[in-house]
C-alpha positions as protocol buffer text, in pm:
chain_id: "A"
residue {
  index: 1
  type: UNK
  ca { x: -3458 y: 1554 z: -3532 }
}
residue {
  index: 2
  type: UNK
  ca { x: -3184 y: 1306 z: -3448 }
}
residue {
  index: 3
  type: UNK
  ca { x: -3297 y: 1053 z: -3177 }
}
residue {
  index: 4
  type: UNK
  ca { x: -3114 y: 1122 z: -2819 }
}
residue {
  index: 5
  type: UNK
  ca { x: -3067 y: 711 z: -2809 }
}
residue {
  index: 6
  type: UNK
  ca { x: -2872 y: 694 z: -3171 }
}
residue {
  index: 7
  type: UNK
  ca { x: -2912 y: 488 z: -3500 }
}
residue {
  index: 8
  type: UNK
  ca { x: -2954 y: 139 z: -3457 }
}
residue {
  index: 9
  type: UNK
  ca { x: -2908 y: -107 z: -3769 }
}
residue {
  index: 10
  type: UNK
  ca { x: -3060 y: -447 z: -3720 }
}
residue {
  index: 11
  type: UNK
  ca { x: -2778 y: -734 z: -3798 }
}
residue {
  index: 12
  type: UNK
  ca { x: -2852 y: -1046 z: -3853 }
}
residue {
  index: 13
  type: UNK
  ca { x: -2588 y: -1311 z: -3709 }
}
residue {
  index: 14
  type: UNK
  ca { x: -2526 y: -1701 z: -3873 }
}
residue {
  index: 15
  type: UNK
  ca { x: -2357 y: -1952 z: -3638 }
}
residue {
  index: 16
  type: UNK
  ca { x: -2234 y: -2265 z: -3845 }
}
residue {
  index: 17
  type: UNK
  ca { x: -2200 y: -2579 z: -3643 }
}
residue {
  index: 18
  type: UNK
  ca { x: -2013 y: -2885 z: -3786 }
}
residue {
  index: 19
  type: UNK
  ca { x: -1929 y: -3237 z: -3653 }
}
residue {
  index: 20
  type: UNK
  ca { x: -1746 y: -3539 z: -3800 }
}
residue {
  index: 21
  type: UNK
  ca { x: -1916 y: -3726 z: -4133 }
}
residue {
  index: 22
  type: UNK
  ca { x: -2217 y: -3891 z: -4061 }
}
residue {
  index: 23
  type: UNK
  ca { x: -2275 y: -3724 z: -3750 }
}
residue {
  index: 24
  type: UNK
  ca { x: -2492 y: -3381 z: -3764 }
}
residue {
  index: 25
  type: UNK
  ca { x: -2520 y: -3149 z: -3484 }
}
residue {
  index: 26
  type: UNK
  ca { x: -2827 y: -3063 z: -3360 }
}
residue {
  index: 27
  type: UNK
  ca { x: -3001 y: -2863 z: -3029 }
}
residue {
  index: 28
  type: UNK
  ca { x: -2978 y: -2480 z: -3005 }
}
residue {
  index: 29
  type: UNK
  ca { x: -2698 y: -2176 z: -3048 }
}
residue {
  index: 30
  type: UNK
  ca { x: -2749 y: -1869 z: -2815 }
}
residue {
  index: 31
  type: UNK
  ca { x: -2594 y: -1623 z: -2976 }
}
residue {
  index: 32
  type: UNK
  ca { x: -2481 y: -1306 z: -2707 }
}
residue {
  index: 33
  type: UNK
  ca { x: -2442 y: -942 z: -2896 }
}
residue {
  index: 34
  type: UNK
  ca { x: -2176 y: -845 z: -2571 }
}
residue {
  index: 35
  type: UNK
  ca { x: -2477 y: -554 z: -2420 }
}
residue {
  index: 36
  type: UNK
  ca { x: -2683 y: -847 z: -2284 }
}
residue {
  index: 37
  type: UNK
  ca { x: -2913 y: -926 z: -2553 }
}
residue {
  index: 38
  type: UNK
  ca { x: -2918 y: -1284 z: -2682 }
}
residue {
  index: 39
  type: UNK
  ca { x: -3108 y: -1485 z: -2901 }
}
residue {
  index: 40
  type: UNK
  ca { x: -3106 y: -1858 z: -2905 }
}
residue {
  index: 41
  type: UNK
  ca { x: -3223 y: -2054 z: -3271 }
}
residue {
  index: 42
  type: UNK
  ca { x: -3234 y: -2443 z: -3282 }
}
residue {
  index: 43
  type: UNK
  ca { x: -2996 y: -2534 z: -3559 }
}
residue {
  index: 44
  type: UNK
  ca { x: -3124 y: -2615 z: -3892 }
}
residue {
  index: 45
  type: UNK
  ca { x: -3021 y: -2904 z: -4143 }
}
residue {
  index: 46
  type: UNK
  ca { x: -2751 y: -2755 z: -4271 }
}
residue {
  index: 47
  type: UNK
  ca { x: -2585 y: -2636 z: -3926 }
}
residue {
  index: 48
  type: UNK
  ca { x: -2643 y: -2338 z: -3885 }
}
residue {
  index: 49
  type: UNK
  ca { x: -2907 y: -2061 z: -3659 }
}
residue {
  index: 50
  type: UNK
  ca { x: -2954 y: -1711 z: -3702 }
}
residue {
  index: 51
  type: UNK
  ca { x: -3033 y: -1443 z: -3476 }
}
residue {
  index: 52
  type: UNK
  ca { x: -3114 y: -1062 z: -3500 }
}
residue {
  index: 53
  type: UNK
  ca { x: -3035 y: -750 z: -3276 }
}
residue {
  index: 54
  type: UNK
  ca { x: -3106 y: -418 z: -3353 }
}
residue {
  index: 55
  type: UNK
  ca { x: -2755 y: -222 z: -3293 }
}
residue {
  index: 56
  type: UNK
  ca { x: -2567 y: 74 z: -3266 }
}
residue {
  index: 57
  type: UNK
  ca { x: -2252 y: 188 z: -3429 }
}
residue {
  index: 58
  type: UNK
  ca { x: -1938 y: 55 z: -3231 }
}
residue {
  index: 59
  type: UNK
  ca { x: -1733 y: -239 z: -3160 }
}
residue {
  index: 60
  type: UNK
  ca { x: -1915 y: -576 z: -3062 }
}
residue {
  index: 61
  type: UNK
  ca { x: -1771 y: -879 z: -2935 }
}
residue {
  index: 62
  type: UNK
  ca { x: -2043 y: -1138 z: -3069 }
}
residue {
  index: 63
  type: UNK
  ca { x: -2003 y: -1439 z: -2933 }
}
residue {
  index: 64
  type: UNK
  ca { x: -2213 y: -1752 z: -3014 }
}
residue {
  index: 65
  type: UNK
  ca { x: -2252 y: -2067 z: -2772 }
}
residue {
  index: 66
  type: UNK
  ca { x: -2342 y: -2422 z: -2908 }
}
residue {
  index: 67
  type: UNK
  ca { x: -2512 y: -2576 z: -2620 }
}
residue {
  index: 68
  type: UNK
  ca { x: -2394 y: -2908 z: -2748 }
}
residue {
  index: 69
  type: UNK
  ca { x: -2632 y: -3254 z: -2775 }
}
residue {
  index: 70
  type: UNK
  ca { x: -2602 y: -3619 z: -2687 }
}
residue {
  index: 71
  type: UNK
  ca { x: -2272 y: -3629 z: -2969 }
}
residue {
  index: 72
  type: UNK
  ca { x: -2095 y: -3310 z: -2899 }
}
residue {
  index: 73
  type: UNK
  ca { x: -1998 y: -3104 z: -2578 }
}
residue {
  index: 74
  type: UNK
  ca { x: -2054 y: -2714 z: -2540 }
}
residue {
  index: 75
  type: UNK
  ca { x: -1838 y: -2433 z: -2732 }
}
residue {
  index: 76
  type: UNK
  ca { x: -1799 y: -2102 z: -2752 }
}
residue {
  index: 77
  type: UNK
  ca { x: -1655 y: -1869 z: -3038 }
}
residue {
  index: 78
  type: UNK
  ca { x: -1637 y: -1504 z: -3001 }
}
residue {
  index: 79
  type: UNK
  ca { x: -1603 y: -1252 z: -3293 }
}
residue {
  index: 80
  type: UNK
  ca { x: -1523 y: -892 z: -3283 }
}
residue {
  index: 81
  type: UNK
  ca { x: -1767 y: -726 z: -3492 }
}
residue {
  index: 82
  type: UNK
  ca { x: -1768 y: -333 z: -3581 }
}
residue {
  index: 83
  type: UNK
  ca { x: -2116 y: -187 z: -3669 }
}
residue {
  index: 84
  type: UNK
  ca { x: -2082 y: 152 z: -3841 }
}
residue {
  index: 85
  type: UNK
  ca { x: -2477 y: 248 z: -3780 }
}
């Protein structure tokens, strides 16, 4: 039988961060799936964290937070984002 709670597909979300030559980025994203779940993944060598949700169909406004470092402030991108489940 169907489960009462829905599909869920697990998604896995890549925030890039970039600065000016010479200068990398570095710290943490938290990335926010717009239900309340978020993840938060220190940012690699190349820029970029990744984070996973498990989610159902619908629309999803993602939105992923750089919580900046000693170089570069705080921002915030959101996405819409339509999971078909």
């Amino acid at each position: 039988p169907a489960s009462p709670h829905g599909t869920t597909e697990k998604l896995t979300f890549t925030a890039t961060v970039t600065g000016v030559t010479g200068i990398k980025p570095t710290g943490s994203v938290t990335i926010h799936d717009g239900r309340g779940d978020t993840c938060t993944g220190n940012l690699r060598s190349a820029g970029t964290a990744k984070c996973s949700f498990s989610e159902k169909k619908g629309l999803r406004n993602i939105t992923a937070h750089y919580n900046g470092d000693s170089n570069y402030t705080t921002v915030a991108k959101t996405k819409k984002v339509v999971v078909k489940g």
